[in-house]
C-alpha positions in Angstrom: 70.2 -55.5 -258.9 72.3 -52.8 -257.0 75.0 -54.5 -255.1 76.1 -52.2 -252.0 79.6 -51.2 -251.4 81.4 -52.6 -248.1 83.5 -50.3 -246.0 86.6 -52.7 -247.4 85.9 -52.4 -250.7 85.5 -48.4 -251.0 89.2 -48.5 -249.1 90.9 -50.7 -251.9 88.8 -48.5 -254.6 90.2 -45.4 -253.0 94.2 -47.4 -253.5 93.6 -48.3 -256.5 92.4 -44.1 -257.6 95.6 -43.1 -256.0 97.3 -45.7 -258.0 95.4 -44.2 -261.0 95.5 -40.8 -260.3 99.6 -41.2 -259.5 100.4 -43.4 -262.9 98.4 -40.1 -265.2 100.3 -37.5 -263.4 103.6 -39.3 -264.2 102.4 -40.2 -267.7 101.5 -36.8 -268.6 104.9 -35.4 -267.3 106.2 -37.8 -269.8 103.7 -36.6 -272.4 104.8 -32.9 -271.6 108.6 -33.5 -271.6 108.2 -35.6 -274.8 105.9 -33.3 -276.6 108.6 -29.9 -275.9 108.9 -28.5 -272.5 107.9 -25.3 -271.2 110.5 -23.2 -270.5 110.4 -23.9 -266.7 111.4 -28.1 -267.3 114.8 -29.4 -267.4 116.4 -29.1 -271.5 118.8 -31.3 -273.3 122.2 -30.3 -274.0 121.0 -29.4 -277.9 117.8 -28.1 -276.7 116.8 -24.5 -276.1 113.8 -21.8 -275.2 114.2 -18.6 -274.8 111.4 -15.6 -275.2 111.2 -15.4 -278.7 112.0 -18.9 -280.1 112.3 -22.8 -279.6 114.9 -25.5 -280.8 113.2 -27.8 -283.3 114.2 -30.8 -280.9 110.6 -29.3 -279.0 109.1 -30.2 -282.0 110.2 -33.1 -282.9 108.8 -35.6 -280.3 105.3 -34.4 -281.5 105.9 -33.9 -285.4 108.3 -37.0 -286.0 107.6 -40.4 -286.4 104.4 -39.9 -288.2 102.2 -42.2 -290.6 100.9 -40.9 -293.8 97.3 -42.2 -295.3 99.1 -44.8 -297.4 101.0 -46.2 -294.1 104.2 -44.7 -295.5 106.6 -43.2 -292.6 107.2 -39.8 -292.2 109.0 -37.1 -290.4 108.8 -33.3 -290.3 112.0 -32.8 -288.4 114.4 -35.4 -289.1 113.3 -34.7 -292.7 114.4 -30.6 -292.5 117.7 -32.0 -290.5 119.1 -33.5 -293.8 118.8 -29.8 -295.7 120.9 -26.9 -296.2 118.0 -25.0 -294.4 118.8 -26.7 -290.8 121.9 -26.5 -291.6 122.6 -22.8 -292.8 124.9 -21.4 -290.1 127.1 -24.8 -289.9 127.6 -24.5 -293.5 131.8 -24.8 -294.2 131.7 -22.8 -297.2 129.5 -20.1 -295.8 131.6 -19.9 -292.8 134.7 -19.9 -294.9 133.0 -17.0 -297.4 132.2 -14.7 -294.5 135.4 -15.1 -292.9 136.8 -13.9 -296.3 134.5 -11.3 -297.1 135.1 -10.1 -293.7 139.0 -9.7 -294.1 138.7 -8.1 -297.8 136.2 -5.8 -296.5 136.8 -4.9 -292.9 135.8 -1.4 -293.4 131.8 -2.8 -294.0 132.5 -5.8 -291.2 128.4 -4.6 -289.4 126.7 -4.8 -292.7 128.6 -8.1 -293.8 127.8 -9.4 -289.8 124.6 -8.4 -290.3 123.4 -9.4 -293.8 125.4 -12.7 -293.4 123.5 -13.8 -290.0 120.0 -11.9 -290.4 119.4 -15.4 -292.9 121.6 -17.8 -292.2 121.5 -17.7 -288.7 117.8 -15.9 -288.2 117.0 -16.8 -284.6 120.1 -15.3 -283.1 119.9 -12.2 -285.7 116.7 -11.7 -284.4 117.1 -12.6 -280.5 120.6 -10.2 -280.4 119.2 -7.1 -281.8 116.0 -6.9 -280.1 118.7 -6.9 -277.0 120.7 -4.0 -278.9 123.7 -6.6 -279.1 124.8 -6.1 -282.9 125.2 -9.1 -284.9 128.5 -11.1 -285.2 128.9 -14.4 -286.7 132.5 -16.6 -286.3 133.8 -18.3 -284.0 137.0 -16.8 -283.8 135.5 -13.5 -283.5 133.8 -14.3 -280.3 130.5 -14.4 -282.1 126.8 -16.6 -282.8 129.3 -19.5 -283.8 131.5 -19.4 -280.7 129.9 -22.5 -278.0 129.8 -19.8 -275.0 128.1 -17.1 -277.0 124.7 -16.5 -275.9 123.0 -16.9 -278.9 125.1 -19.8 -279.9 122.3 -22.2 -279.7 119.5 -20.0 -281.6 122.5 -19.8 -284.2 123.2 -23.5 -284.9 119.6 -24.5 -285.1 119.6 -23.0 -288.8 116.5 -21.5 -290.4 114.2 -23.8 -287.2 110.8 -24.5 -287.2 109.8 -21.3 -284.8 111.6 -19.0 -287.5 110.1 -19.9 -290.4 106.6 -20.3 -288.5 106.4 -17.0 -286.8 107.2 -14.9 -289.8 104.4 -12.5 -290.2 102.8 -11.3 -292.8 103.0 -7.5 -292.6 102.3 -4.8 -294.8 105.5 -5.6 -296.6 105.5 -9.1 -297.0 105.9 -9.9 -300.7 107.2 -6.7 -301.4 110.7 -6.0 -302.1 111.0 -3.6 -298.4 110.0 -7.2 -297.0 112.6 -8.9 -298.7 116.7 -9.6 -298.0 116.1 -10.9 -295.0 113.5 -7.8 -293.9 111.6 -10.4 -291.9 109.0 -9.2 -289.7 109.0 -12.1 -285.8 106.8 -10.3 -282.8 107.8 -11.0 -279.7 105.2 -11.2 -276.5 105.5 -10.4 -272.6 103.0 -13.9 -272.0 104.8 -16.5 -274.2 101.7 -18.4 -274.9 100.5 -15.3 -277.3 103.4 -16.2 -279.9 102.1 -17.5 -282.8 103.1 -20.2 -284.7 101.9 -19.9 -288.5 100.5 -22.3 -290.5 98.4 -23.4 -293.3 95.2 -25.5 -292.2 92.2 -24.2 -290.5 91.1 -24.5 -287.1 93.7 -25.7 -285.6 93.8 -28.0 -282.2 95.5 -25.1 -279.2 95.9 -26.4 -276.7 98.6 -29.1 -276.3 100.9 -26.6 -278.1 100.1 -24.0 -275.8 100.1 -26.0 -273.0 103.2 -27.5 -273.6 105.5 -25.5 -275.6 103.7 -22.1 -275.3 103.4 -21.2 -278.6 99.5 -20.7 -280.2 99.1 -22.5 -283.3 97.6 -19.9 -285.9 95.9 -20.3 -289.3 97.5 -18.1 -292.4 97.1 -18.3 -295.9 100.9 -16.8 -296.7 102.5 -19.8 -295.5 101.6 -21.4 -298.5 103.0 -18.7 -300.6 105.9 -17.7 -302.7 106.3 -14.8 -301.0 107.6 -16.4 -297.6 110.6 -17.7 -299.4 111.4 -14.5 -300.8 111.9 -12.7 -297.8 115.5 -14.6 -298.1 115.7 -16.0 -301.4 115.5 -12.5 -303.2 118.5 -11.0 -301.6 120.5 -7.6 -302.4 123.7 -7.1 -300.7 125.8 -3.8 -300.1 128.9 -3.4 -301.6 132.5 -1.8 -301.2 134.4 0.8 -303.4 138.4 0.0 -304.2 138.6 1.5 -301.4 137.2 -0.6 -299.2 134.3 1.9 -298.0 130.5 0.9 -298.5 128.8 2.5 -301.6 125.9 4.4 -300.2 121.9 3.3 -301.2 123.5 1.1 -303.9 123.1 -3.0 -303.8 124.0 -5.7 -305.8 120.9 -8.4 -306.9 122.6 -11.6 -305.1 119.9 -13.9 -305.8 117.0 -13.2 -307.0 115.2 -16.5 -307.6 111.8 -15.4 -306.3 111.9 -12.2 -308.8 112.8 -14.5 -312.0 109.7 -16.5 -310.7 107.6 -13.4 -311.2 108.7 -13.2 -314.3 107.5 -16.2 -315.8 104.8 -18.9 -316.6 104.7 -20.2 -312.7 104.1 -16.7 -310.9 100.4 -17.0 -309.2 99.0 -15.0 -312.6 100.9 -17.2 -315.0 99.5 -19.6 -317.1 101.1 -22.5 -315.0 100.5 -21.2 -311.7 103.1 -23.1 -309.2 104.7 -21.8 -305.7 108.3 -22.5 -304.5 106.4 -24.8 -302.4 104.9 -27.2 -304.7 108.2 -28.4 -306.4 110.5 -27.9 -303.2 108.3 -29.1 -300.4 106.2 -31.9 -302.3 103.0 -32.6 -300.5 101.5 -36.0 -298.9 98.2 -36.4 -300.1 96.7 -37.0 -296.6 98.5 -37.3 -292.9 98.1 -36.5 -289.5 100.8 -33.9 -288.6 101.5 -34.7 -285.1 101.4 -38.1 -283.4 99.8 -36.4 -279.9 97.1 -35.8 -279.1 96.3 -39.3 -280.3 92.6 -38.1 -281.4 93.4 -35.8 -284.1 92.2 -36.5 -287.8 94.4 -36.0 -291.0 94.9 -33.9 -292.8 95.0 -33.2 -296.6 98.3 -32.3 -299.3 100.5 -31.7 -296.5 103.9 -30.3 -297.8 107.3 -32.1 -296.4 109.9 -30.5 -295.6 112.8 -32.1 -296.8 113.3 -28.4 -298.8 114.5 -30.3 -302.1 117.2 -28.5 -303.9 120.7 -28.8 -305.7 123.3 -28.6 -303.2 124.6 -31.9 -302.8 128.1 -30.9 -302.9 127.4 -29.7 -299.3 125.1 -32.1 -298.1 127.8 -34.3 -298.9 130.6 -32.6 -296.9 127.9 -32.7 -293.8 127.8 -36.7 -294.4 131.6 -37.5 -294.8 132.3 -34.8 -291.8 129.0 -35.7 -289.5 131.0 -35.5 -286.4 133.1 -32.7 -286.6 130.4 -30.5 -288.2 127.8 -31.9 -285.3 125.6 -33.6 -287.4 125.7 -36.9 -286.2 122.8 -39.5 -286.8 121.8 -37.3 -289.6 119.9 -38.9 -292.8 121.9 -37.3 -295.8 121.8 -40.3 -298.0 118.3 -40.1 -298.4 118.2 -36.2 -298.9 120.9 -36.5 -301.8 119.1 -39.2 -303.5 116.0 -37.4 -303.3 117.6 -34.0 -303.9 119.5 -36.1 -307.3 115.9 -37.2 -308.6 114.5 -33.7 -308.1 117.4 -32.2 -310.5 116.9 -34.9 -313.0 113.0 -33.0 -313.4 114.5 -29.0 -313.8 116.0 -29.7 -317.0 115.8 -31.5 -320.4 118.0 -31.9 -323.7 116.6 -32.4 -327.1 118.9 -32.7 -330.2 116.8 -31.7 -332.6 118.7 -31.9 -335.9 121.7 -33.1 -337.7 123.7 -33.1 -341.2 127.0 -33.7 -342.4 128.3 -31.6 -345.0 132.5 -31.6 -346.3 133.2 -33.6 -343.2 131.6 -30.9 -340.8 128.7 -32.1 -338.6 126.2 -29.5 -337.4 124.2 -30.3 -334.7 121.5 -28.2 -333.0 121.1 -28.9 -329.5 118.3 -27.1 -327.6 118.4 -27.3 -323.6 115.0 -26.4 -322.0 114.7 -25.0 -318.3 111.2 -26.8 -316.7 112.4 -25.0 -313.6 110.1 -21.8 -312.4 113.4 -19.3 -312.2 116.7 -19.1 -314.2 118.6 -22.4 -314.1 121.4 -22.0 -311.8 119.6 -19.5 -309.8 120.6 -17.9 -306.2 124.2 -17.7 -305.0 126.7 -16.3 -308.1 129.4 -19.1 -307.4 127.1 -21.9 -309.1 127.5 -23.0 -312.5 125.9 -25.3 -315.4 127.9 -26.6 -318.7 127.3 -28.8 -321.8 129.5 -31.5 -321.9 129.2 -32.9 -325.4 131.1 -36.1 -326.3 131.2 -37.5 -330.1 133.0 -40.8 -330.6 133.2 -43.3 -333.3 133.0 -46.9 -333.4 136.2 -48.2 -332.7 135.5 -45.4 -329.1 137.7 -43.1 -330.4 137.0 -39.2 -329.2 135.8 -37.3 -332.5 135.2 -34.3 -330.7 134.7 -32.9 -326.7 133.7 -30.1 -325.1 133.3 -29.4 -321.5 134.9 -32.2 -320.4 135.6 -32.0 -316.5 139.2 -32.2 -315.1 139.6 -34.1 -311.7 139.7 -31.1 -309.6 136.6 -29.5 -311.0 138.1 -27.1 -313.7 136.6 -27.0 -317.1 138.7 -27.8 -319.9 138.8 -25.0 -322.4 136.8 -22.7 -319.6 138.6 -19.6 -320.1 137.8 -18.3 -316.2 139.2 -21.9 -314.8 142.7 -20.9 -316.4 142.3 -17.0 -315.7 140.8 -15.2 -312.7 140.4 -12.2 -314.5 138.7 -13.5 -318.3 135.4 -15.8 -318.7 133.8 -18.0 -321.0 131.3 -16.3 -323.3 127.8 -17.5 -324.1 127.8 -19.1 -327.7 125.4 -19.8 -330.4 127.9 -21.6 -332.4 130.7 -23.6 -330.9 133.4 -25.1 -333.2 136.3 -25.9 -331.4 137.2 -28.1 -328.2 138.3 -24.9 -326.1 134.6 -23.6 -326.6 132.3 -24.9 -324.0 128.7 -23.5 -322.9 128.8 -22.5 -319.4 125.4 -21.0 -318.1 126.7 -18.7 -314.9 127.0 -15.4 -313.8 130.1 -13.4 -313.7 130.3 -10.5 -311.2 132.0 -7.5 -311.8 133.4 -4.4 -309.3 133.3 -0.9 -309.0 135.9 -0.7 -311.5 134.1 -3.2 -313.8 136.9 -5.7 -313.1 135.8 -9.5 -312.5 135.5 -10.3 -308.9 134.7 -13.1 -307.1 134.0 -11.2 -303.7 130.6 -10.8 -303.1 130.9 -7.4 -300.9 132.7 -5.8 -304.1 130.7 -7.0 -306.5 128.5 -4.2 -308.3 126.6 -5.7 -311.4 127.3 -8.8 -313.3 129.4 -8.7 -316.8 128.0 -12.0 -317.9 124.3 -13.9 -316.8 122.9 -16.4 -319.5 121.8 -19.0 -316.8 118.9 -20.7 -318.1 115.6 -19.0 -318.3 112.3 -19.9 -317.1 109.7 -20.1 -319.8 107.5 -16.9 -320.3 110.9 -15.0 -319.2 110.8 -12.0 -321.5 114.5 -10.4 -322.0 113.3 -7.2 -323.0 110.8 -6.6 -320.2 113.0 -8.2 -317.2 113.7 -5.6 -314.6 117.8 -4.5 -314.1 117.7 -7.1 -311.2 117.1 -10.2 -313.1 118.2 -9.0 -316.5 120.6 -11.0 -319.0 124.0 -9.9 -319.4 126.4 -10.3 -322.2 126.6 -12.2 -325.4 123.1 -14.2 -324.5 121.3 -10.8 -324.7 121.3 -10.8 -328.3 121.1 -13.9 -328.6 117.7 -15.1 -330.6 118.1 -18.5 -329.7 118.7 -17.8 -325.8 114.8 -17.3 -324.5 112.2 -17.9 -322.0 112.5 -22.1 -321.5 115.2 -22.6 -323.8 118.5 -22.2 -325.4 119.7 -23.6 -328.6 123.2 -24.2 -329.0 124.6 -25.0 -332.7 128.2 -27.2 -332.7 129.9 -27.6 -336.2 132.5 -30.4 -335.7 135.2 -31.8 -338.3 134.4 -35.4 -338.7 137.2 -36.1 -341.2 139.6 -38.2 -338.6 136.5 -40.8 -337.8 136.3 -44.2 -338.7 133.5 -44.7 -341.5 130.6 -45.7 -339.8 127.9 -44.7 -336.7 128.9 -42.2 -334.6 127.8 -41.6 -330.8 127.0 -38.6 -329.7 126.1 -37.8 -325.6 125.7 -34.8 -324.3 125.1 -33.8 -320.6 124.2 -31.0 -318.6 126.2 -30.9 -315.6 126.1 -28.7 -312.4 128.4 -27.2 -310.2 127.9 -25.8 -306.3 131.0 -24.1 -306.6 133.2 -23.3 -309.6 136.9 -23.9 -309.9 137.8 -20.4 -309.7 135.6 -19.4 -307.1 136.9 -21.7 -305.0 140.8 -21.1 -306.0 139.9 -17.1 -305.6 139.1 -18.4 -301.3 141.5 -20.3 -301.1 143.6 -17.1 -301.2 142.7 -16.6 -297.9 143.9 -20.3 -296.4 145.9 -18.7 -293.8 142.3 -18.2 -292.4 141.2 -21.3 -290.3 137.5 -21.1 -291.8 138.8 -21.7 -295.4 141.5 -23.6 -294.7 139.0 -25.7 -292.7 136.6 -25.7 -295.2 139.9 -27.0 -298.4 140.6 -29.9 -296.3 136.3 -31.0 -296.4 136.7 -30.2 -300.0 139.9 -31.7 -300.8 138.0 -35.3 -300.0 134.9 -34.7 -301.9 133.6 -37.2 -303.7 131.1 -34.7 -305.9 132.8 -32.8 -308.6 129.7 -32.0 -310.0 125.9 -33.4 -310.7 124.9 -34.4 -313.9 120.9 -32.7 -314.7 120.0 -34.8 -317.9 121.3 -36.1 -320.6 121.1 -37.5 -324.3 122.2 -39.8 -326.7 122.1 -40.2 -330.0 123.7 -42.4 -332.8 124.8 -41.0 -335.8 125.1 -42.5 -339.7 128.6 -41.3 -340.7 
């Protein structure tokens, strides 16, 4: 039966609608602000929007805090926070490095402003030259770095969310003119047109457009190599003794995506994998935004806690959160997980022993599982064998590449001269003989230097390479240099390493041997070589971070074996 409505009671049903209607409209501001505001709302302190880009704090209210399928916690932002990618342009040693580079090199101060920024701090590259303001990075130059610079916000936001996302992919994408930081980011009179890139299909508009004005966009080349190489295959120009710029000549910086190319993991290799799969390891199912509260999950989601190596600096950020403004940060967890990731790039195998006159030979073979030479990237990085034969009263037998407490190598002919380096070996025999897997640059004048903006070619690169790396087909960019050229036993996946030690001081009995792999962010004399330039606040800056390190170096793997003596 149909009751009717009183006069008395449509009155209180039109309160309580106001009431209603009242609560939604204050619960969807709060949805708005917490979801990103549009450029129009009130921002926090750290936040920013501008034309072209938004702080990842806009993101984060919607893409943190998630669930995955297995009820395991996850989130996109305070995940990236932790990495050297959020974290580019507050980077000490990078700060420190161009502040160097800048003094040695004054005459080529544009291109070093401009290569230097147009990666490491990619929003305000992008947002200062579309406004015909050239590049400039420090602090104490007035520039990116300085609080009251205009783009001082886009710069300290890193390599953000809206960077990597709006990256198109243009004719040149994946193709060296697309590469060093040759990006291609559109930018759009209506802001809602900007497109945010990404990898699933038909993806839900309109709360991102409605509430941070961006268009989420489906694109296959997120999920490709190719997007990483438009910065992590990166030529830099260079200076003469002189000081002046070489013209239409570069140096191969790092060329990691290259060295992929040319091996088993490129996408026509016979073990197909993208930077992507080992550095941004996927969640088998997930939603990938806790608003709208409708939305379904979706599948092998990759996180972006961007796993790499460089937990010498990720420790620096933890021990000097407040002054570097990274406060509240998780770095434990991104070194722990970053510590477990290195233990899968490399393994050891001894493969054979005998003792003849008192000499031991052993063969020790190191293998590379990684999909581009082993240290790859930045030139100041460096791997070694430590090998370590005692007997069994403990005695040291033998040592090589032991590590002294301030990071130089014992018997490392580079960590006692700036101007010599340790060669690659097949045979090592002697305690000042130690395997170090590096690359040495050399100058104009084929002198060893450790600036970057003089550095021509390289005199010496046997760093570990990926298997199905072919030395004799490998372009001039990625090519091995020096004594592991010839080397038969240096190849694609591998290296084997022969030591011939004089046993004739042991005690009778088992011997231990252990040998490690060990890897460091910085060498010694890289670091010794800046610090040169301490009466320069950035380095001196960065000395005193370092000076309190508590990572001299990480160990990759490792093996054990007992010997019959």
């Amino acid at each position: 039966m149909n009751a009717q409505i009183t006069q008395p009671k449509v009155k209180r049903l039109r309160v309580v609608k106001n009431i209603i209607l009242k609560l939604s409209i204050i619960l969807s501001t709060f949805v708005l602000v917490s979801c990103g505001p549009p450029p129009s709302a009130p921002l926090l302190p750290t936040n920013f929007q501008s034309s072209i880009f938004s702080s990842a704090d806009n993101c984060a209210a919607c893409h943190d805090n998630l669930i995955d399928s297995s009820g395991n916690p996850h989130s996109i932002v305070k995940d990236w926070r932790a990495t050297m990618m959020a974290n580019s342009s507050k980077d000490p040693l990078w700060i420190a490095k161009v502040s160097s580079e800048l003094k040695r090199t004054p005459n080529i101060k544009d291109e070093i402003n401009d290569k230097c920024s147009v990666c490491h701090t990619p929003m305000a590259s992008v947002e200062s030259k579309k406004s015909s303001v050239a590049p400039n990075i420090l602090a104490s130059n007035d520039g990116f770095l300085k609080e009251d610079n205009p783009y001082h916000k886009q710069a300290i936001d890193g390599v953000s969310c809206t960077f990597c996302h709006q990256i198109k992919a243009t004719e040149d994408f994946g193709t060296e003119a697309g590469m060093s930081g040759n990006y291609a980011v559109d930018s759009f009179v209506n802001l809602v047109d900007r497109k945010l890139y990404g990898q699933y299909d038909n993806p839900y508009v309109q709360p991102m457009q409605k509430r941070v004005l961006f268009t989420p966009t489906q694109s296959d080349h997120m999920s490709k190599s190719s997007l990483c190489a438009t910065c992590h295959n990166l030529k830099t120009p260079y200076a003469d003794a002189s000081g002046n710029l070489v013209a239409d000549k570069e140096f191969p910086e790092q060329m990691p995506y290259s060295e992929w190319q040319h091996s088993n993991f490129d996408d026509d290799g016979s073990s197909p994998k993208s930077c992507q799969t080992c550095h941004m390891p996927k969640i088998s199912s997930t939603k990938i935004s806790n608003r709208p509260r409708h939305l379904s999950a979706r599948f092998k989601f990759s996180k972006h806690n961007f796993l790499g190596a460089n937990n010498y600096m990720l420790d620096i950020f933890k021990n000097n959160a407040t002054e570097l403004g990274v406060s509240g940060v998780d770095f434990d967890t991104a070194i722990r997980d970053n510590r477990a990731f290195l233990k899968t790039a490399t393994t050891i195998d001894i493969e054979g022993q005998s003792i003849a006159n008192n000499i031991l030979t052993v063969t020790v073979k190191v293998n590379n599982l990684s999909g581009h030479k082993t240290p790859t990237s930045y030139p100041s990085r460096r791997a070694y064998l430590h090998l370590l034969l005692t007997d069994k009263t403990g005695k040291v037998v033998f040592e090589s590449g032991k590590t002294n407490a301030n990071g130089s190598i014992v018997g490392n002919d580079a960590d006692s001269d700036s101007l010599s380096y340790e060669p690659h070996y097949n045979t090592i025999n002697s305690p000042q003989q130690v395997q170090i897997y590096e690359a040495i640059m050399v100058d104009t004048d084929a002198t060893l230097t450790y600036t970057l903006l003089r550095a021509k070619t390289y005199s010496k690169d046997n760093r570990l390479l990926p298997q199905g790396f072919n030395k004799s087909t490998a372009n001039a960019d990625i090519a091995v240099h020096g004594n592991a050229a010839t080397d038969g036993n240096f190849i694609g996946g591998s290296d084997d390493i022969n030591y011939q030690i004089d046993i004739s001081e042991a005690s009778e009995g088992a011997l231990t041997l252990k040998i490690d792999l060990n890897y460091q962010t910085a060498s010694y004399q890289y670091l010794q070589d800046l610090y040169k330039d301490k009466d320069l606040e950035e380095v001196s800056r960065l000395k005193k971070y370092l000076d309190k390190s508590n990572i001299l170096f990480e160990t990759l793997s490792s093996q054990t074996k007992d010997i019959t003596h």
